[in-house]
Steps between C-alpha positions, in 0.01 A plus 500: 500500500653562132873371538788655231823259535838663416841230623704821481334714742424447851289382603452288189077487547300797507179535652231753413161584716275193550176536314189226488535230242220245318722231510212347231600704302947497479724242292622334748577435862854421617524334813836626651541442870806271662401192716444428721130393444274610785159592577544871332630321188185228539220786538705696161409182300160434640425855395679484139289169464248730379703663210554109310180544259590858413909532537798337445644419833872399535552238657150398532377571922400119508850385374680717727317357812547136361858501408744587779855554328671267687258222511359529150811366363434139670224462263784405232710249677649386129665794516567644861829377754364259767289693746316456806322729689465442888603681823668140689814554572660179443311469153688766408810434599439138363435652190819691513705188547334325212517784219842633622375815592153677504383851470254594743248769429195676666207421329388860526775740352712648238820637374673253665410564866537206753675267211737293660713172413552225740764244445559223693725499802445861557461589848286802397229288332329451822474900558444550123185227513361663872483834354352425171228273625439718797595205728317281308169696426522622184544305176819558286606407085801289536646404138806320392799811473629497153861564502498640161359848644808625450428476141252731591055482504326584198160738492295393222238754479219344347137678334245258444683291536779547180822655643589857441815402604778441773790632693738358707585571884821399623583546863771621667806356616378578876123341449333214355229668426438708138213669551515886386385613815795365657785602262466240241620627158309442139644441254377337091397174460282302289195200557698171449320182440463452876353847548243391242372208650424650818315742307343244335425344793335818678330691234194285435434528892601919540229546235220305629527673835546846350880570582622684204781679591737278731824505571683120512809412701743246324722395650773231281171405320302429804206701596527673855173752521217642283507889585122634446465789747792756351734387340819655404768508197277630243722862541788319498427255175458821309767672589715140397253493150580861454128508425168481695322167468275416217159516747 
């Protein structure tokens, strides 16, 4: 369906009448659709598998099924908190005690759904673990909480694996979390040298496996999650340039 945007009107995305396509024979395919990842998302790649001789695909359908956005970021340990991944519920809490505090999150999610922190000596930890895990069924991303959130989480939107650029999402005073979703405001900021050498550390790998146009999470220099599926900020770090991207 041919789409017109317009921010000012509402709704912002037009739709006209759907009409056959030879996708042979476009551009480009964007991928667009929010995670969770599940077998209607695995049969859209399988099918789009066919396009990768004849049109650029982004992110490429076999990177998308290989790199889950939570877990793809324990491929660079250099350069991520300490993490496990595990449903036991006295791991977890262990872990907790050791690092000061963790963040749990789902493996499966986004926009900050289901991220919690667990400290030690709080009597909700228990309840926070049993519902996360579903009683101890279903794996869960623990990683060390870095108190310098408040500082805010970068989103370094990457192409190919140079970045186009970042913005900065602080949270508010009510919520740990920053994501936009949630309320988390942008504001201007630029790549430091510890930005840089996560990118450095993450580009060669995004290109081999097709990823290029991600979304990183930094948090006080430290890697937190590679966003593949949709990721957000790019409206937002234009509005902050006061110019579109260079693409």
């Amino acid at each position: 369906r041919p789409a017109a945007a317009d921010e000012t009107a509402s709704p912002s995305l037009r739709l006209g009448s759907m009409k056959r396509l030879d996708l042979t024979e476009v551009d480009a395919v964007l991928i667009r659709t929010d995670p969770p990842f599940d077998s209607a998302y695995l049969h859209l790649t399988l099918l789009l598998d066919h396009l990768v001789d004849h049109t650029v695909v982004v992110n490429s359908p076999m990177g998308l099924r290989n790199a889950n956005e939570k877990l793809y970021a324990c491929r660079f340990p250099d350069v991520t908190p300490p993490t496990i991944v595990t449903s036991d519920a006295e791991q977890l809490i262990a872990f907790a005690r050791v690092q000061g505090a963790a963040v749990l999150k789902p493996i499966e999610g986004h926009g900050g759904r289901g991220v919690m922190v667990v400290r030690p000596g709080d009597d909700n930890a228990p309840s926070i673990i049993d519902t996360l895990t579903e009683r101890g069924r279903t794996p869960v991303i623990a990683q060390r909480f870095l108190e310098n959130i408040t500082a805010g989480d970068k989103r370094i939107l990457l192409l190919a694996g140079e970045p186009l650029g970042a913005i900065l999402r602080l949270p508010t005073e009510a919520d740990f979390r920053a994501n936009i979703c949630v309320g988390g405001q942008t504001v201007a900021t630029e790549i430091n040298d510890a930005d840089q050498r996560v990118i450095d550390a993450v580009a060669p790998a995004l290109r081999a496996d097709g990823l290029l146009f991600v979304g990183l999470d930094v948090i006080d220099g430290h890697l937190s999650e590679v966003n593949v599926t949709s990721p957000t900020g790019l409206r937002q770090l234009a509005q902050l340039m006061g110019t579109r991207p260079d693409l």
